[in-house]
C-alpha positions in Angstrom: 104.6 145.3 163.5 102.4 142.3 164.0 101.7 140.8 160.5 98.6 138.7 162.2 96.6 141.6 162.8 93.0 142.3 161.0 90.4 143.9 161.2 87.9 142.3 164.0 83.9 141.3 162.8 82.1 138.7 164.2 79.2 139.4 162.3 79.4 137.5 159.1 79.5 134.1 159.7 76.9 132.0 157.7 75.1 128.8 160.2 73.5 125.7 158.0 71.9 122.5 160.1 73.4 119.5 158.7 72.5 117.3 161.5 72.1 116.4 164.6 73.2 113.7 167.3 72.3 112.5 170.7 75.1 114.5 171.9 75.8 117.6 169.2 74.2 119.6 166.0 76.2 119.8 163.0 76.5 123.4 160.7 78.4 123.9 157.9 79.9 127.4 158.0 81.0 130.3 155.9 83.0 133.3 156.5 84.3 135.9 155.0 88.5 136.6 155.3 89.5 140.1 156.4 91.9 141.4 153.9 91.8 140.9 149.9 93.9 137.8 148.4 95.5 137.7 145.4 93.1 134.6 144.7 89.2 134.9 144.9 88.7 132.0 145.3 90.6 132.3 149.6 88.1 135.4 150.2 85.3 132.8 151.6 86.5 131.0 154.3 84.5 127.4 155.3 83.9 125.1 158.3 82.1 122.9 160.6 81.1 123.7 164.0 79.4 121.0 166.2 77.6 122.5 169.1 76.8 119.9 172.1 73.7 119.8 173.4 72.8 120.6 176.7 76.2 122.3 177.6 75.8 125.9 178.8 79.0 128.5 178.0 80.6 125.3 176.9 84.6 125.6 176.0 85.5 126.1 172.1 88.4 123.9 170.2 89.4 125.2 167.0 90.4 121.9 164.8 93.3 122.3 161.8 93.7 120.1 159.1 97.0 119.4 157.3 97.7 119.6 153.9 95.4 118.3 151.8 91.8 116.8 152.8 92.6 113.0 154.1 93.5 115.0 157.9 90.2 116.3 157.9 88.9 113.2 158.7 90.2 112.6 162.2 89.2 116.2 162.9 86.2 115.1 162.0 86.1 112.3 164.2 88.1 114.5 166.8 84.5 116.8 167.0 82.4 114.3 167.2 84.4 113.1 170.5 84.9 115.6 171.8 81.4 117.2 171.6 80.4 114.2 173.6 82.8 115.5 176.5 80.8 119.0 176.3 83.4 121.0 174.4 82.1 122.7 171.5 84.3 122.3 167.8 85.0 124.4 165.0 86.8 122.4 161.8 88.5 125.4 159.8 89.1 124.1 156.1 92.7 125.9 155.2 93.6 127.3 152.1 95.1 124.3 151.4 92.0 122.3 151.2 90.4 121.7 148.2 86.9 123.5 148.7 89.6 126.4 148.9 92.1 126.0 146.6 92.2 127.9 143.2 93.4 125.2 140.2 96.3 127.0 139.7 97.6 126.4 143.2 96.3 122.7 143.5 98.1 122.0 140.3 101.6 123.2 142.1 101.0 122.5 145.7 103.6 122.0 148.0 105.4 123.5 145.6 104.5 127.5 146.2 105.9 130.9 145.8 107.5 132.3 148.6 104.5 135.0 148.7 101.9 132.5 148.2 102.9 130.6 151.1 103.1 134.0 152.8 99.8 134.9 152.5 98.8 131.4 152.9 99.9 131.6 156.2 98.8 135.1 157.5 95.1 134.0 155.9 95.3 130.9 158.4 96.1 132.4 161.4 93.8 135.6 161.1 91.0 133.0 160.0 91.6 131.3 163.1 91.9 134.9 165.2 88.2 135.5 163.4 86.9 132.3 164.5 88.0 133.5 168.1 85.9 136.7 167.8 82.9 134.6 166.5 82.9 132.4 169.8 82.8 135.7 172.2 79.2 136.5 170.1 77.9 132.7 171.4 75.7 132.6 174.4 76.8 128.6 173.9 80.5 129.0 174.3 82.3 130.2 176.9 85.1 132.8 175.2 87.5 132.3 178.7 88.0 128.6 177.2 89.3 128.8 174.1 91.9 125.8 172.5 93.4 124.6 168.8 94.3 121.2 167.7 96.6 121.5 164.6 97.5 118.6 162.6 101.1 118.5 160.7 100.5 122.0 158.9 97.8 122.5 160.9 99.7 122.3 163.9 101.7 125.0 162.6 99.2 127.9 162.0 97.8 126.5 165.5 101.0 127.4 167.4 101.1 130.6 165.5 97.9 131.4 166.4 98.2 130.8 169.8 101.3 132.7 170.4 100.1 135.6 169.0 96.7 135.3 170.6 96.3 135.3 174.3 92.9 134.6 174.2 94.0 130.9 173.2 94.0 129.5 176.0 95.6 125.7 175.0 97.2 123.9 172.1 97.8 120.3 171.1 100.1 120.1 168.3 100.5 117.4 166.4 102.9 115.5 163.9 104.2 118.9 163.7 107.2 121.3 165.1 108.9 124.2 164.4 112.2 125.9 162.7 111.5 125.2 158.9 114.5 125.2 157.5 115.8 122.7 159.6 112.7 120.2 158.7 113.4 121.6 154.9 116.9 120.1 155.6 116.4 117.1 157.7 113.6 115.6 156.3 113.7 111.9 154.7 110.4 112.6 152.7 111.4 113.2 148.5 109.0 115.7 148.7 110.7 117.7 150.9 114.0 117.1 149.4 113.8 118.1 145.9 111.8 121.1 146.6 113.6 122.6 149.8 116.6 121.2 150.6 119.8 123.9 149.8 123.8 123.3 150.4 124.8 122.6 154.0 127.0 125.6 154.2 124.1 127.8 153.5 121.7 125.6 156.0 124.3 126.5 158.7 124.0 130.4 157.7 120.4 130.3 157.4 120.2 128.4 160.9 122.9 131.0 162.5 120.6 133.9 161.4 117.6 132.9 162.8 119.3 131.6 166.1 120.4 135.5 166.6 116.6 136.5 165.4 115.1 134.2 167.8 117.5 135.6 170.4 116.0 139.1 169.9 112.6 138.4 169.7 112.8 136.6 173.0 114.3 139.9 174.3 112.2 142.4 172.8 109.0 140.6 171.6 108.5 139.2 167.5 106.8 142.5 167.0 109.5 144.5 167.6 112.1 142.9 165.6 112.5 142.8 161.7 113.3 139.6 160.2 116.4 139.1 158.5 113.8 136.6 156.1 110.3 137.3 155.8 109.4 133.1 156.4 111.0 133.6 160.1 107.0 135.7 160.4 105.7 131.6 159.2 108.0 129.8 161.4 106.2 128.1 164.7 109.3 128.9 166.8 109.3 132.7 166.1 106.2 132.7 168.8 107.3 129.4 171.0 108.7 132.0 173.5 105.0 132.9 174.0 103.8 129.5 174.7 106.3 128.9 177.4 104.0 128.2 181.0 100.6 128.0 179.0 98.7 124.5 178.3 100.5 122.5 175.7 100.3 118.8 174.5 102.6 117.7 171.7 101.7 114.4 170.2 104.4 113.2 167.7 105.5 110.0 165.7 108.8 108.3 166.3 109.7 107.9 162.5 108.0 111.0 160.8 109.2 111.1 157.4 108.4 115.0 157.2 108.7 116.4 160.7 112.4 115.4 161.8 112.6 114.9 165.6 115.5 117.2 165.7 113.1 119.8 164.9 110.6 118.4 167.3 112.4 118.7 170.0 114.1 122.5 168.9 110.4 123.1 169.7 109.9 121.5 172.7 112.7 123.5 174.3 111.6 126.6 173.1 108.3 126.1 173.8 109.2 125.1 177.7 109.3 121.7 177.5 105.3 120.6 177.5 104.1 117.5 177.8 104.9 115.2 174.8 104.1 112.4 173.7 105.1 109.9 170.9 104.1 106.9 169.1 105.8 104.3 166.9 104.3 105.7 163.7 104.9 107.7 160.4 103.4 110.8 159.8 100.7 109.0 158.4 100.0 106.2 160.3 100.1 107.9 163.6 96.2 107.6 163.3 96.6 103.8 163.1 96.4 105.1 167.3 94.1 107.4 166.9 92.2 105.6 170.7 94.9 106.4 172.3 95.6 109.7 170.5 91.7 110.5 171.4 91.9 109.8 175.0 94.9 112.0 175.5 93.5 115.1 173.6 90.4 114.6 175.8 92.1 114.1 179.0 94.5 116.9 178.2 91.3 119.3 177.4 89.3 118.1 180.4 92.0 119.3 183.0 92.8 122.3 181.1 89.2 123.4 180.8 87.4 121.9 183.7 84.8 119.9 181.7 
């Protein structure tokens, strides 16, 4: 059973001008989610798409924020780059943006049910699967070339996405990873610490179990294997076996306080050793090189795509 599945309609989406530039035209964007949430608040799903000009069946990148609203920003500025190149970008605000976010859940965020970050997560990834169907109704995109750039939590739900949607054709992740519990464990962030952080002996049972998990779903396929724990189905690594020989860039900062590189480079292996690359940064001040960040996602784009 594939929890990520939905019920496909391209139809809904909602186009407002913002503006324009030399190079691009700005919409804000609304959507419908497929399935009914447990807040009503999730049920209309936003965005920004910037469309270059005078780029037929141009190639489509998907941009994730992190938690939060400050990551939207270099998404933002991510667009607007890359729109210059000819490749067409969709920003999709997460549930955990504000616009989204009932009080209720703002109030208590990171801090989450185990269902609420559940359904957090299948929302993300469908929305992302819906944004997919949208581009294959756009005489302006070209649905063959089809990418996500995730940032930190972002990067998660992009890895997800990808691995359970072929259509996705490339993925940059960045300040991000996979196997959870091991960045619940290892990371130096308080944050992290107080909320998620459990005994060692039970770290090294929880870590056993989903070695052996991971083990069958590379035999067998994530879909045909029940989870011992229902977060293995929000873990990046559960799908890294799919990204294995596709286009991947991992961009990642030498002294994350959140994203431990032992669980960076967990899924790097698992993900078939991509290209990497990282800087001498926090998770935060990884944009302090956001040039160099830029002309890597670019370059990396440009020889997946062709542009």
């Amino acid at each position: 059973m594939n929890r990520y599945d939905y019920t496909r309609d391209a139809s809904s989406f909602n186009l407002c001008l913002r503006g324009e530039g030399k190079k691009w035209r700005h919409y804000a964007v609304d959507f419908p989610v497929t399935f009914t949430t447990q807040h009503g608040k999730y049920q209309t799903v936003r965005g920004e798409y910037f469309q270059p000009r005078g780029t037929k069946r141009a190639p489509l990148v998907v941009l994730l924020h992190g938690v939060g609203d400050v990551s939207v920003l270099p998404c933002k500025y991510l667009a607007r780059s890359l729109s210059r190149q000819g490749i067409a970008c969709f920003i999709l605000y997460l549930f955990v943006h504000s616009s989204r976010m009932p009080d209720v859940v703002r109030k208590r965020l990171p801090a989450l049910s185990d269902d609420e970050w559940y359904e957090g997560y299948r929302m993300s990834v469908v929305e992302v699967r819906q944004v997919v169907d949208w581009a294959g109704s756009r005489a302006e995109v070209d649905e063959e070339r089809i990418g996500v750039v995730g940032i930190s939590f972002g990067g998660f739900i992009s890895a997800i996405a990808m691995g359970v949607d072929e259509r996705i054709g490339a993925g940059v992740f960045l300040v991000s990873a996979g196997n959870s519990s091991k960045i619940a464990q290892k990371a130096r962030a308080s944050a992290i610490r107080r909320g998620y952080r459990v005994s060692e002996a039970e770290y090294n049972n929880i870590q056993n179990a989903y070695t052996e998990y991971l083990t069958e779903v590379a035999e067998r396929g994530f879909d045909q294997v029940v989870p011992a724990r229902r977060s293995y189905l929000n873990d990046p690594m559960t799908y890294a076996c799919n990204l294995q020989q596709r286009p991947v860039l991992m961009i990642n900062a030498r002294w994350d306080e959140f994203v431990p590189r032992e669980a960076v480079e967990d899924f790097w292996q698992a993900c078939g050793r991509p290209d990497i690359v990282w800087f001498a940064a926090t998770h935060a001040t990884v944009w302090l090189w956001y040039p160099a960040i830029k002309r890597k996602i670019g370059g990396f784009l440009e020889s997946v795509f062709g542009v």
